[in-house]
N, CA, C and O of each residue as an XYZ file, in Angstrom:
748
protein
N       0.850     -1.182      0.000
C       0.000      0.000      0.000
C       0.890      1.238      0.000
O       2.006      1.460      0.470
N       0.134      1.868     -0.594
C       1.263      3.155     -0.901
C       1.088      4.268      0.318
O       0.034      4.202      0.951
N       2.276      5.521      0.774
C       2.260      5.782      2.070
C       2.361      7.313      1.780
O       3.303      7.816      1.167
N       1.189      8.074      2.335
C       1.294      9.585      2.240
C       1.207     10.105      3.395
O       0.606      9.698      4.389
N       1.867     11.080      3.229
C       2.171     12.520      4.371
C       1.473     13.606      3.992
O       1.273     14.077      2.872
N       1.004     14.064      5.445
C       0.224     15.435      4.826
C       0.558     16.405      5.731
O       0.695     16.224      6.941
N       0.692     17.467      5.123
C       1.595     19.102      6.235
C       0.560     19.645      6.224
O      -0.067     19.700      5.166
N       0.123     20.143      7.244
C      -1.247     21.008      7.252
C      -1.157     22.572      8.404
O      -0.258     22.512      9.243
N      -1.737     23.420      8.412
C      -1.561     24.511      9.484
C      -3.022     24.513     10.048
O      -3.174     24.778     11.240
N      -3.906     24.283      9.403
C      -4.970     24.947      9.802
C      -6.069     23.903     10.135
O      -5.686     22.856     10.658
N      -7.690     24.109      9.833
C      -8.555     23.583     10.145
C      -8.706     21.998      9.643
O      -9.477     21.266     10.263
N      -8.041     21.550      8.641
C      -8.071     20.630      7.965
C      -8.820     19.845      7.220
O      -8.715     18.635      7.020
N      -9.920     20.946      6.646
C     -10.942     19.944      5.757
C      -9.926     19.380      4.833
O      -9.505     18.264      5.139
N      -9.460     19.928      3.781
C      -8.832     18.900      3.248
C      -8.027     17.669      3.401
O      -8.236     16.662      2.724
N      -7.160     17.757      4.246
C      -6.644     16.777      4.971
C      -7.648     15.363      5.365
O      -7.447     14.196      5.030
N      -8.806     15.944      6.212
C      -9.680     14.679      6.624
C     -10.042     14.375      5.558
O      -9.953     13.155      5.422
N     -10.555     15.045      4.388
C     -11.245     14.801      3.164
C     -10.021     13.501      2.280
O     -10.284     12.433      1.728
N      -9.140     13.975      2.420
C      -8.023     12.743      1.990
C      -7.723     11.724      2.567
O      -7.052     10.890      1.960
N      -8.132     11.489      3.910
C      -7.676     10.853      4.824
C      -8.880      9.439      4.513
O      -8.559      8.251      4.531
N     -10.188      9.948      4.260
C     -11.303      9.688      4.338
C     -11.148      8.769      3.058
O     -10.934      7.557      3.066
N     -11.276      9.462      2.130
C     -10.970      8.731      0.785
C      -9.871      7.867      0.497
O     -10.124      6.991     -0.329
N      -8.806      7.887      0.930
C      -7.735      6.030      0.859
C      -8.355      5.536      1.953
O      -8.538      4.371      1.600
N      -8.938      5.659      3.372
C      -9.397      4.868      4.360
C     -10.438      3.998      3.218
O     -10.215      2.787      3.183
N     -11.255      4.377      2.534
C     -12.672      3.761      1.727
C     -11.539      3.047      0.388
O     -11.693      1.840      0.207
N     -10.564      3.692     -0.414
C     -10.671      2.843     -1.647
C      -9.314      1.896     -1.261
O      -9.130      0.836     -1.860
N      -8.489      2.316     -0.329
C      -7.433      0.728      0.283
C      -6.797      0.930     -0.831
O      -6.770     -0.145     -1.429
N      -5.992      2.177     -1.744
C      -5.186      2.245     -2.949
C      -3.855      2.736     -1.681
O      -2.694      2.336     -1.767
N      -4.341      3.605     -0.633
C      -2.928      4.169     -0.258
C      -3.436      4.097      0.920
O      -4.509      3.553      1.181
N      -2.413      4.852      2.013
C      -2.890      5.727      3.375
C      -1.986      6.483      3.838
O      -0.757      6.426      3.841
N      -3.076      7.525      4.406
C      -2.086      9.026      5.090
C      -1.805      7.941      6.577
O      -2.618      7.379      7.311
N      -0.222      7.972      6.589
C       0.392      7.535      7.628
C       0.620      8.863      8.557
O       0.631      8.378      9.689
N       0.768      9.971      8.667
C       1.015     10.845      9.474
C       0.240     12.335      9.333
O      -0.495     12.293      8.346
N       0.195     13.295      9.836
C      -0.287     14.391      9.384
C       0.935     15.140     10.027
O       1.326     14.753     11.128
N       1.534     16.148      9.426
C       2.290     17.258     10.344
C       1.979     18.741     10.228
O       1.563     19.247      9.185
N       2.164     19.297     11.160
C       1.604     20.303     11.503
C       2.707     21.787     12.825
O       3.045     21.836     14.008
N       2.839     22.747     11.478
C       3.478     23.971     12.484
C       2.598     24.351     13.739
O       3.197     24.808     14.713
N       0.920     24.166     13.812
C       0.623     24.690     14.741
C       0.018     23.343     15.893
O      -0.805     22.511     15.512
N       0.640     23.351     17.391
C       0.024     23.003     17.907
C      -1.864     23.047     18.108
O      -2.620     22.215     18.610
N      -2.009     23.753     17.775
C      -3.735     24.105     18.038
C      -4.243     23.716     16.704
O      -5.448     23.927     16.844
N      -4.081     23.284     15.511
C      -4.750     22.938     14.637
C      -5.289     22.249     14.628
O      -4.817     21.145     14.898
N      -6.394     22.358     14.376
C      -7.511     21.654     14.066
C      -7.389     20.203     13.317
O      -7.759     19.214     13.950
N      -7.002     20.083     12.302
C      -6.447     19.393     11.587
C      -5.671     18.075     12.449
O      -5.579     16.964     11.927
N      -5.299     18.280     13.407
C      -4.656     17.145     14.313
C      -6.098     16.593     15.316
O      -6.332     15.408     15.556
N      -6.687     17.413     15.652
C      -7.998     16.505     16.079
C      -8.656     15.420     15.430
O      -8.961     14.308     15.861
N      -8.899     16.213     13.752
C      -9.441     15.260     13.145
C      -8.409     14.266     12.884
O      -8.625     13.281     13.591
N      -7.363     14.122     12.147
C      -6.359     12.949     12.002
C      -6.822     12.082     13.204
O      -7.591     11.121     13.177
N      -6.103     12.705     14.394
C      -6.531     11.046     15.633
C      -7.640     10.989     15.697
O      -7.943      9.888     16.156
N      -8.662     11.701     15.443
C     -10.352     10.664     15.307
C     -10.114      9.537     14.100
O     -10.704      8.456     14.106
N      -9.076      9.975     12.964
C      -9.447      8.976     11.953
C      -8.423      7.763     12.391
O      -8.557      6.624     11.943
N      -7.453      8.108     13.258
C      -6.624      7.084     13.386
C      -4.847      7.182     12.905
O      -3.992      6.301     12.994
N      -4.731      8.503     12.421
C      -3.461      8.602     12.250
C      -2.575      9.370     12.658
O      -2.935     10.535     12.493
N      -1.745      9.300     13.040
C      -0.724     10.080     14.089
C      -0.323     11.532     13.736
O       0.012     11.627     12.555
N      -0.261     12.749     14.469
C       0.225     14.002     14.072
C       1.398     14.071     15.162
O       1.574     13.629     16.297
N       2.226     14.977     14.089
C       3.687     15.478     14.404
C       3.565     17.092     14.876
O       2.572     17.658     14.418
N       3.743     17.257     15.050
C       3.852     19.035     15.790
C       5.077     19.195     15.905
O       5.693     18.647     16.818
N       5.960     20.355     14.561
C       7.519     20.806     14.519
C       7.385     22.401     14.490
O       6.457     23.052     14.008
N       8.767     22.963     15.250
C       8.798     24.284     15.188
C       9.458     24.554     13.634
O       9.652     23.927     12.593
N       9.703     26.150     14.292
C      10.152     26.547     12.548
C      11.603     25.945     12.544
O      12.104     25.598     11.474
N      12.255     25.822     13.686
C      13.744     25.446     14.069
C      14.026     24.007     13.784
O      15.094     23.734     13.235
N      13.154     23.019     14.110
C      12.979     21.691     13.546
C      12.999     21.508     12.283
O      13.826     20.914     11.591
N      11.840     22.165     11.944
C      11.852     22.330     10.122
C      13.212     22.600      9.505
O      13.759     21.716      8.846
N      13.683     23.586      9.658
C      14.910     24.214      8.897
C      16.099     23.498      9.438
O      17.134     23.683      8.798
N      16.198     22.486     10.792
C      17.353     22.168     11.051
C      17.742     20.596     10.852
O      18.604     19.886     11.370
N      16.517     20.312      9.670
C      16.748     18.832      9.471
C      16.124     17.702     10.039
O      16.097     16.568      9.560
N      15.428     18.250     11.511
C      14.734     16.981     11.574
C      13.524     16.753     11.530
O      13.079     15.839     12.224
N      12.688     17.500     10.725
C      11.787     17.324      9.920
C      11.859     16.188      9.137
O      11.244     15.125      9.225
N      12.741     16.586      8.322
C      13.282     16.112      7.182
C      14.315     14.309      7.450
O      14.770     13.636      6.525
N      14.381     14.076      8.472
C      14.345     12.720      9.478
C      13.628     12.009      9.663
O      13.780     10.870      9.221
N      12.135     12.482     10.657
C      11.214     11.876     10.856
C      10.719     12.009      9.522
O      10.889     10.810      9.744
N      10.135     12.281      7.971
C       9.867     11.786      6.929
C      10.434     11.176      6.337
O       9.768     10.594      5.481
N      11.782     10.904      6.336
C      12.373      9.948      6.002
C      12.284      8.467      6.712
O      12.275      7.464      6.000
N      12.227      8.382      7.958
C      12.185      7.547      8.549
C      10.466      6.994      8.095
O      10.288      5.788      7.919
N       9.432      7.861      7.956
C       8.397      6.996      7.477
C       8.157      6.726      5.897
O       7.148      6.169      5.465
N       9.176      7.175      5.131
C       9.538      6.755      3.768
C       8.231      6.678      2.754
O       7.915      5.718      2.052
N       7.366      8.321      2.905
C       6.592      8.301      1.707
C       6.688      8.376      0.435
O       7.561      8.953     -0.213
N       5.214      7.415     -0.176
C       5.076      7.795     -1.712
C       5.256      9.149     -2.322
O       6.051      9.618     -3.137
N       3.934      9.749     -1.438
C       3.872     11.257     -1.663
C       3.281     12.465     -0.389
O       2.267     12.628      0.289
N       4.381     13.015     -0.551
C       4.069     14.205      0.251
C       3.401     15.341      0.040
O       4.007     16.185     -0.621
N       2.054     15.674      0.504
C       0.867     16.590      0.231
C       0.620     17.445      1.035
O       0.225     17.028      2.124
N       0.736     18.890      0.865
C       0.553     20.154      1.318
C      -1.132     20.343      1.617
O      -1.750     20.383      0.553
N      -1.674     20.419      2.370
C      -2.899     20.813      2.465
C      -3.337     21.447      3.379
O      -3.848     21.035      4.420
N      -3.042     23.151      2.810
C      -3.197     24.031      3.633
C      -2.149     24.338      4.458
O      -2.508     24.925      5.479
N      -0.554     24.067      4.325
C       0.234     24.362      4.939
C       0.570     25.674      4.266
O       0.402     25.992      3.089
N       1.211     26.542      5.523
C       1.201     28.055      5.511
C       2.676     28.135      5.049
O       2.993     28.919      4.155
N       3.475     27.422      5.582
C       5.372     27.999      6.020
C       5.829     27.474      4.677
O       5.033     26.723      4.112
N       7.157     27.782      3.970
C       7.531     27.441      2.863
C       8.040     26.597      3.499
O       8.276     26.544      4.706
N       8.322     25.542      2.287
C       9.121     23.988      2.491
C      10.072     24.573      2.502
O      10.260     25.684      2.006
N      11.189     23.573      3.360
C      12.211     23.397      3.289
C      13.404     23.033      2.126
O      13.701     21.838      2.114
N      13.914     23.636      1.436
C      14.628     22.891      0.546
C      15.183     21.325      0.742
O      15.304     20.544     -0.202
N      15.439     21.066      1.865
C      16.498     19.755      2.419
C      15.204     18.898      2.090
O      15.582     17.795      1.696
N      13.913     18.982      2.103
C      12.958     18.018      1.946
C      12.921     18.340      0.370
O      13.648     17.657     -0.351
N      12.187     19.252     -0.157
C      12.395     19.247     -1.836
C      13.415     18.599     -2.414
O      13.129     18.063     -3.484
N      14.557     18.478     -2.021
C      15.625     18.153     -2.703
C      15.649     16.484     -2.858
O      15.809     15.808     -3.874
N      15.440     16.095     -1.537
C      15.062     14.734     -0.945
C      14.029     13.966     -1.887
O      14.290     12.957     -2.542
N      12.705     14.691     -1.827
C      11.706     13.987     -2.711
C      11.133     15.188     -3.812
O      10.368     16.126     -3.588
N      11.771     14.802     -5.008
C      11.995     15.584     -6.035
C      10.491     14.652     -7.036
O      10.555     13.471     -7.377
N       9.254     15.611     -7.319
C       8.209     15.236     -7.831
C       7.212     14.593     -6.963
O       6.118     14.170     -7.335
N       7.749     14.556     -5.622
C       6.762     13.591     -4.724
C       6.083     14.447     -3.690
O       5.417     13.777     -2.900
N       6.073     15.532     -3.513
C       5.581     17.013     -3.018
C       4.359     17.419     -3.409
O       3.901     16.453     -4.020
N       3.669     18.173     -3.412
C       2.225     18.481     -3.903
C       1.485     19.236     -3.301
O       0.733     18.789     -2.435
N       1.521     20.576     -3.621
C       0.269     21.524     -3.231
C      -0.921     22.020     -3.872
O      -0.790     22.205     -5.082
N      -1.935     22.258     -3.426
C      -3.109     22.808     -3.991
C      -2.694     24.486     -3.796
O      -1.595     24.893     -3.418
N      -3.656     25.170     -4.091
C      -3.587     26.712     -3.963
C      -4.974     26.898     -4.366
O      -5.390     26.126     -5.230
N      -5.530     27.516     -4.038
C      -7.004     28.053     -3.860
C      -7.129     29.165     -4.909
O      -7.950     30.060     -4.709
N      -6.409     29.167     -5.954
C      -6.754     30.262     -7.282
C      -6.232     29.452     -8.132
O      -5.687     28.380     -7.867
N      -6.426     30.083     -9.495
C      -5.474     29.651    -10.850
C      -4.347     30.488    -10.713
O      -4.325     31.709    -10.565
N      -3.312     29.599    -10.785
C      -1.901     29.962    -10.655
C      -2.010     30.783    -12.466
O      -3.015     31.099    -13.103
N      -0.817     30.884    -12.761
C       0.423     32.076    -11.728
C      -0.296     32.662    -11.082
O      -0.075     32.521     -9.879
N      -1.462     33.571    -11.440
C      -2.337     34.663    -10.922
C      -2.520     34.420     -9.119
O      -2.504     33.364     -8.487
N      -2.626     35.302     -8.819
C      -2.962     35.359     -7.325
C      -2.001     33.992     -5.899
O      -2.402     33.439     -4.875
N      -0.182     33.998     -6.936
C       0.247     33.447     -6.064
C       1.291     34.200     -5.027
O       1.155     35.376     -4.688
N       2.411     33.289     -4.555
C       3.439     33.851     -4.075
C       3.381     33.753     -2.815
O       2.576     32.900     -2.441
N       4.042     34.417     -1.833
C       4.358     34.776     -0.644
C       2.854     35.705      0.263
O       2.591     36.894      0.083
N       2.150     34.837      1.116
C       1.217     35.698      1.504
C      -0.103     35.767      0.833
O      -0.954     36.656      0.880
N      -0.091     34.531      0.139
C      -1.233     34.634     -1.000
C      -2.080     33.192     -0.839
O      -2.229     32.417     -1.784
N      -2.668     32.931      0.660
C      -3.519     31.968      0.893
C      -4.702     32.300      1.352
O      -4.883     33.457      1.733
N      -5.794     31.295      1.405
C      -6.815     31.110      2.060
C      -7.699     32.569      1.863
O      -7.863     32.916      0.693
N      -8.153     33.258      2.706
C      -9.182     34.526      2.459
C      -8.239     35.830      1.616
O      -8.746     36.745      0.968
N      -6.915     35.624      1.820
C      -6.010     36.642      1.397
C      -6.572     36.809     -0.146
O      -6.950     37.815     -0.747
N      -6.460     35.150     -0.632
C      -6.862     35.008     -2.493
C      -8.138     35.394     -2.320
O      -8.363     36.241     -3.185
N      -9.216     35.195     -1.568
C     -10.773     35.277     -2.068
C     -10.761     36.724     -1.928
O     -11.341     37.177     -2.915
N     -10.393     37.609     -1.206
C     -10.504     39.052     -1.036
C      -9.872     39.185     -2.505
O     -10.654     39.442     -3.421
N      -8.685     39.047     -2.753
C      -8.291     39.590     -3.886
C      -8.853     39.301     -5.271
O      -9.005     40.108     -6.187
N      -9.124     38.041     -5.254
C     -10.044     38.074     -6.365
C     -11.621     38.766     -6.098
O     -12.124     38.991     -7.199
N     -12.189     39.013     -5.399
C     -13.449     39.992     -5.075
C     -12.854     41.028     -5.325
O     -13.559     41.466     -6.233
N     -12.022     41.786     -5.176
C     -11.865     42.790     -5.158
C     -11.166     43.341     -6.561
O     -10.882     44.521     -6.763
N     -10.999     42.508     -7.265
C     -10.426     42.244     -8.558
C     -11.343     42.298     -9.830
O     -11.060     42.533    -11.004
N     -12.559     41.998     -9.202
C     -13.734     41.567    -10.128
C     -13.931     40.488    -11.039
O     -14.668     40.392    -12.021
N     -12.901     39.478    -10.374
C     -12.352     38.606    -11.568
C     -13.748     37.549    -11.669
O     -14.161     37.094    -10.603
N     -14.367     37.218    -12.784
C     -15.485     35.738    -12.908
C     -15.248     34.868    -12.766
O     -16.248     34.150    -12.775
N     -14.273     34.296    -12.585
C     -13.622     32.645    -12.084
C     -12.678     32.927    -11.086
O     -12.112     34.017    -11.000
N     -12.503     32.051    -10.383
C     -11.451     31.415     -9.265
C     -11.210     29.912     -9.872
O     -11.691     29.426    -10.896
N     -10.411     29.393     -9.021
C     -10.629     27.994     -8.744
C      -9.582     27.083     -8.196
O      -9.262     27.610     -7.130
N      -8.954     26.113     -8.338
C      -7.840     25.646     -7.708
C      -6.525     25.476     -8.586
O      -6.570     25.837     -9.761
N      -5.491     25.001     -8.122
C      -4.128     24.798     -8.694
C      -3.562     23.684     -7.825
O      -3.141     23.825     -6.677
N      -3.612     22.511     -8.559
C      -2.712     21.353     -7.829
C      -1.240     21.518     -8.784
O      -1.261     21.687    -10.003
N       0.191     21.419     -7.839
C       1.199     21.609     -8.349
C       2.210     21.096     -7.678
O       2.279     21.393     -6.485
N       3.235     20.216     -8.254
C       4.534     19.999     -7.280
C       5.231     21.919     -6.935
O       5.195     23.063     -7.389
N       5.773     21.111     -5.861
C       6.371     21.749     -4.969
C       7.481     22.129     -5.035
O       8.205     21.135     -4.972
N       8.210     23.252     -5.152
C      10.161     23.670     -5.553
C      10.037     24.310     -4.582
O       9.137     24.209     -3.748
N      11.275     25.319     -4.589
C      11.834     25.870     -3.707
C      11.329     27.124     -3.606
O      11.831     27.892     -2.786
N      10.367     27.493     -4.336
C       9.600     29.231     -4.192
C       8.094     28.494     -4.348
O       7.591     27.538     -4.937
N       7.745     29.476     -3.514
C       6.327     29.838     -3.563
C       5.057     29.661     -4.731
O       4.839     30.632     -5.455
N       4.243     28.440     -4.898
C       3.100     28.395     -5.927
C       3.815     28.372     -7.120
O       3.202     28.690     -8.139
N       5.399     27.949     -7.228
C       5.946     27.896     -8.947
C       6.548     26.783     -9.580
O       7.286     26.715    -10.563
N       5.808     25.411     -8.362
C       5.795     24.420     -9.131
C       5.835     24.031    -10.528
O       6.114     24.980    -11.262
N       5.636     22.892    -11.141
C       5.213     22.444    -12.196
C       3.950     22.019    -12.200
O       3.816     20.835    -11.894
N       2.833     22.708    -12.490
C       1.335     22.371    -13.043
C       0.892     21.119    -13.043
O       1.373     20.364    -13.887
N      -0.089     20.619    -12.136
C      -0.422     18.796    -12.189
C      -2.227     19.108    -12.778
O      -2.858     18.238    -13.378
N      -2.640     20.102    -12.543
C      -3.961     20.301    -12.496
C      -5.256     21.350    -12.054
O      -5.562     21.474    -10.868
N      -5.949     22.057    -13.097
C      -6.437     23.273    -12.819
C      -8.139     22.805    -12.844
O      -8.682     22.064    -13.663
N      -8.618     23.349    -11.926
C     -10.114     23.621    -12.689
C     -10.770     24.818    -12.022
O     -10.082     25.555    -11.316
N     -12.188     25.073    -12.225
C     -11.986     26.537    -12.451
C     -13.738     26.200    -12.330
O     -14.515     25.285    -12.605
N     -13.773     27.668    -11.694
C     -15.522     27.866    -11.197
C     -16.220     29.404    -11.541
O     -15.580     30.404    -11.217
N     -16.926     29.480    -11.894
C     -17.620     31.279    -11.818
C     -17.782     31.963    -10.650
O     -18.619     31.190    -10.183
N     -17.682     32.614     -9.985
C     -17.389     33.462     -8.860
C     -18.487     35.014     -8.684
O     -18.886     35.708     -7.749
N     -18.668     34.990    -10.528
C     -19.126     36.574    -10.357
C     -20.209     37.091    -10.089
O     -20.603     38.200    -10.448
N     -20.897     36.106     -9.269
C     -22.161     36.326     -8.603
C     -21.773     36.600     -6.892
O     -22.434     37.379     -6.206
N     -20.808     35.959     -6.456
C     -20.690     36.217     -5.243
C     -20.191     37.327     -4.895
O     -19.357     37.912     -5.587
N     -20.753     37.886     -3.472
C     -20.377     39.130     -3.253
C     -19.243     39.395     -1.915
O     -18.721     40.488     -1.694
N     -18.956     37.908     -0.947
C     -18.162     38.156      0.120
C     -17.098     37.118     -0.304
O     -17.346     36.249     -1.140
N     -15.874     37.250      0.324
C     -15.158     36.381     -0.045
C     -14.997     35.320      0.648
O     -14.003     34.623      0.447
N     -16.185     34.887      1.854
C     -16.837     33.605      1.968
C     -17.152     32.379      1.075
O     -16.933     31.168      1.054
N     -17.936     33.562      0.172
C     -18.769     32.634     -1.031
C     -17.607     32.038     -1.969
O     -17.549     30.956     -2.554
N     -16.699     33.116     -1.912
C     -15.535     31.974     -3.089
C     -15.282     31.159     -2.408
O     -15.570     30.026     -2.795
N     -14.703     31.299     -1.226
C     -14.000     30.179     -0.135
C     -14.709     28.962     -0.528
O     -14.187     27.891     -0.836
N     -16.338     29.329     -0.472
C     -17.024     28.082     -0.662
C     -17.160     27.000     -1.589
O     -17.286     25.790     -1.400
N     -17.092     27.928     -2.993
C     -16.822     27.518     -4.290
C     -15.687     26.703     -4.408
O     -15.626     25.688     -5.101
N     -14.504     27.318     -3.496
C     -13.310     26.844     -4.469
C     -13.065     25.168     -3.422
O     -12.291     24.318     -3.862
N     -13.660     24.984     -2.379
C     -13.527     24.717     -1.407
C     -14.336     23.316     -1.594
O     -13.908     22.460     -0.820
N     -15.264     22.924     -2.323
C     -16.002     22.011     -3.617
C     -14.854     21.351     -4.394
O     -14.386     20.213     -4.398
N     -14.456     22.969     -5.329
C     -13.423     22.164     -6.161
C     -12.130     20.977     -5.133
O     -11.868     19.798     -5.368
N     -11.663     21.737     -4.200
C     -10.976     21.128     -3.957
C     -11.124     19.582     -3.196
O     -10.307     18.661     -3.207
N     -12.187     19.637     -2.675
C     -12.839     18.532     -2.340
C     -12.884     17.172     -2.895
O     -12.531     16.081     -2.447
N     -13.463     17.582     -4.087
C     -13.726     17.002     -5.432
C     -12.451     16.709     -6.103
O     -12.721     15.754     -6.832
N     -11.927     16.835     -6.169
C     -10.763     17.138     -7.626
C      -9.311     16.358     -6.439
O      -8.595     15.409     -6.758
N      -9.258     17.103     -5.153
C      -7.491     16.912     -4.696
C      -7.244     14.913     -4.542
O      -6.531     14.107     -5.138
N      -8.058     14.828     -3.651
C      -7.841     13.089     -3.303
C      -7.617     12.090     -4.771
O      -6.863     11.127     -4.914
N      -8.439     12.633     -5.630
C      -8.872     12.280     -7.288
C      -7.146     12.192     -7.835
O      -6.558     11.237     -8.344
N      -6.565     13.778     -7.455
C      -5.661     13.477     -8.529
C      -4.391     13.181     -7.570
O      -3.629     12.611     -8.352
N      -3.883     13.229     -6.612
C      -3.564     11.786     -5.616
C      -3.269     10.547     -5.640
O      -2.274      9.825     -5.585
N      -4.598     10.464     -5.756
C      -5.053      8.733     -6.345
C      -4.175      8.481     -7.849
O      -3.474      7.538     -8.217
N      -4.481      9.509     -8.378
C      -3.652      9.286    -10.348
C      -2.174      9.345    -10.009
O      -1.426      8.475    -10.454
N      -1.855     10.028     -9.476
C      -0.427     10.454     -9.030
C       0.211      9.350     -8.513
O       1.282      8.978     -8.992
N      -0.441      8.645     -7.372
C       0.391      7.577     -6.560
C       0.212      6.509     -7.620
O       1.162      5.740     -7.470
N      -0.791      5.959     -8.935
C      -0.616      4.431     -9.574
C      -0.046      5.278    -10.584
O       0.324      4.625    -11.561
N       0.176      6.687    -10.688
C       1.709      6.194    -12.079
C       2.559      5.731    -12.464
O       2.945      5.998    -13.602
């Protein structure tokens, strides 16, 4: 069975949403969840589903033993969902194509440094733009400038708070991240 990691900061729908989906199709399983913030949410749900969370500072991260304890559990693929802090190079370098983030807009547009979660839905509201939607992408050493795994894309220009995109894009990702995962790990 194939073995995924997931870095998360925040509330963790996506995360459980992945967690949920190899628990049902027995193609893979999230062996760990890790997480910069003690208080995330995201680690509640993991041990309701049964899988262990890591809690590292920024000093851990950058001083390698991050990059230890994932080695030592020797994943297929490593999946960003909803993690805030930039990767580490010493892990990019390590698992080169086996990394993977979503982003809550269509890339290039509305990426970079500082460009997550309500930050993108304000800016696209405030942009006037008619679509949003997601960006699944390996992972390098800068910010959202992966290599492209997968886009799709929603109308927006009815909504008026940047709730309502949240909500929209928040479907797509639902829908679409575990999906292409699943394609990713039987290539």
């Amino acid at each position: 069975m194939k073995k995924i990691i997931l870095f998360a900061s925040g509330s963790g729908s996506n995360a459980e949403n992945i967690i949920r989906y190899f628990q049902d199709k027995k193609t893979a399983e999230t062996v760990a969840v890790f997480s910069n913030n003690p208080n995330a949410q995201v680690l509640d749900k993991a041990q309701k589903l049964g899988v262990p969370g890591y809690v590292f500072t920024k000093e851990e991260l950058n001083s390698g033993k991050v990059l230890e304890q994932v080695l030592a559990v020797n994943p297929d693929l490593i999946v960003l969902a909803g993690f805030l802090w930039k990767f580490p190079t010493d892990i990019v370098a390590k698992y080169p194509n086996k990394i993977i983030n979503i982003h809550p807009a269509l890339l290039p547009k509305y990426g970079g440094k500082g460009m997550y979660g309500m930050n993108v839905h304000r800016a696209i509201l405030e942009n006037k733009e008619s679509h949003s939607g997601i960006s699944i992408h390996y992972v390098n050493e800068n910010y959202d400038e992966g290599a492209m795994i997968f886009q799709a894309e929603v109308a927006v220009d009815v909504c008026v708070t940047p709730e309502e995109i949240a909500l929209k894009v928040q479907e797509l990702e639902h829908l679409h991240f575990p999906q292409i995962i699943d394609k990713l790990l039987q290539s």
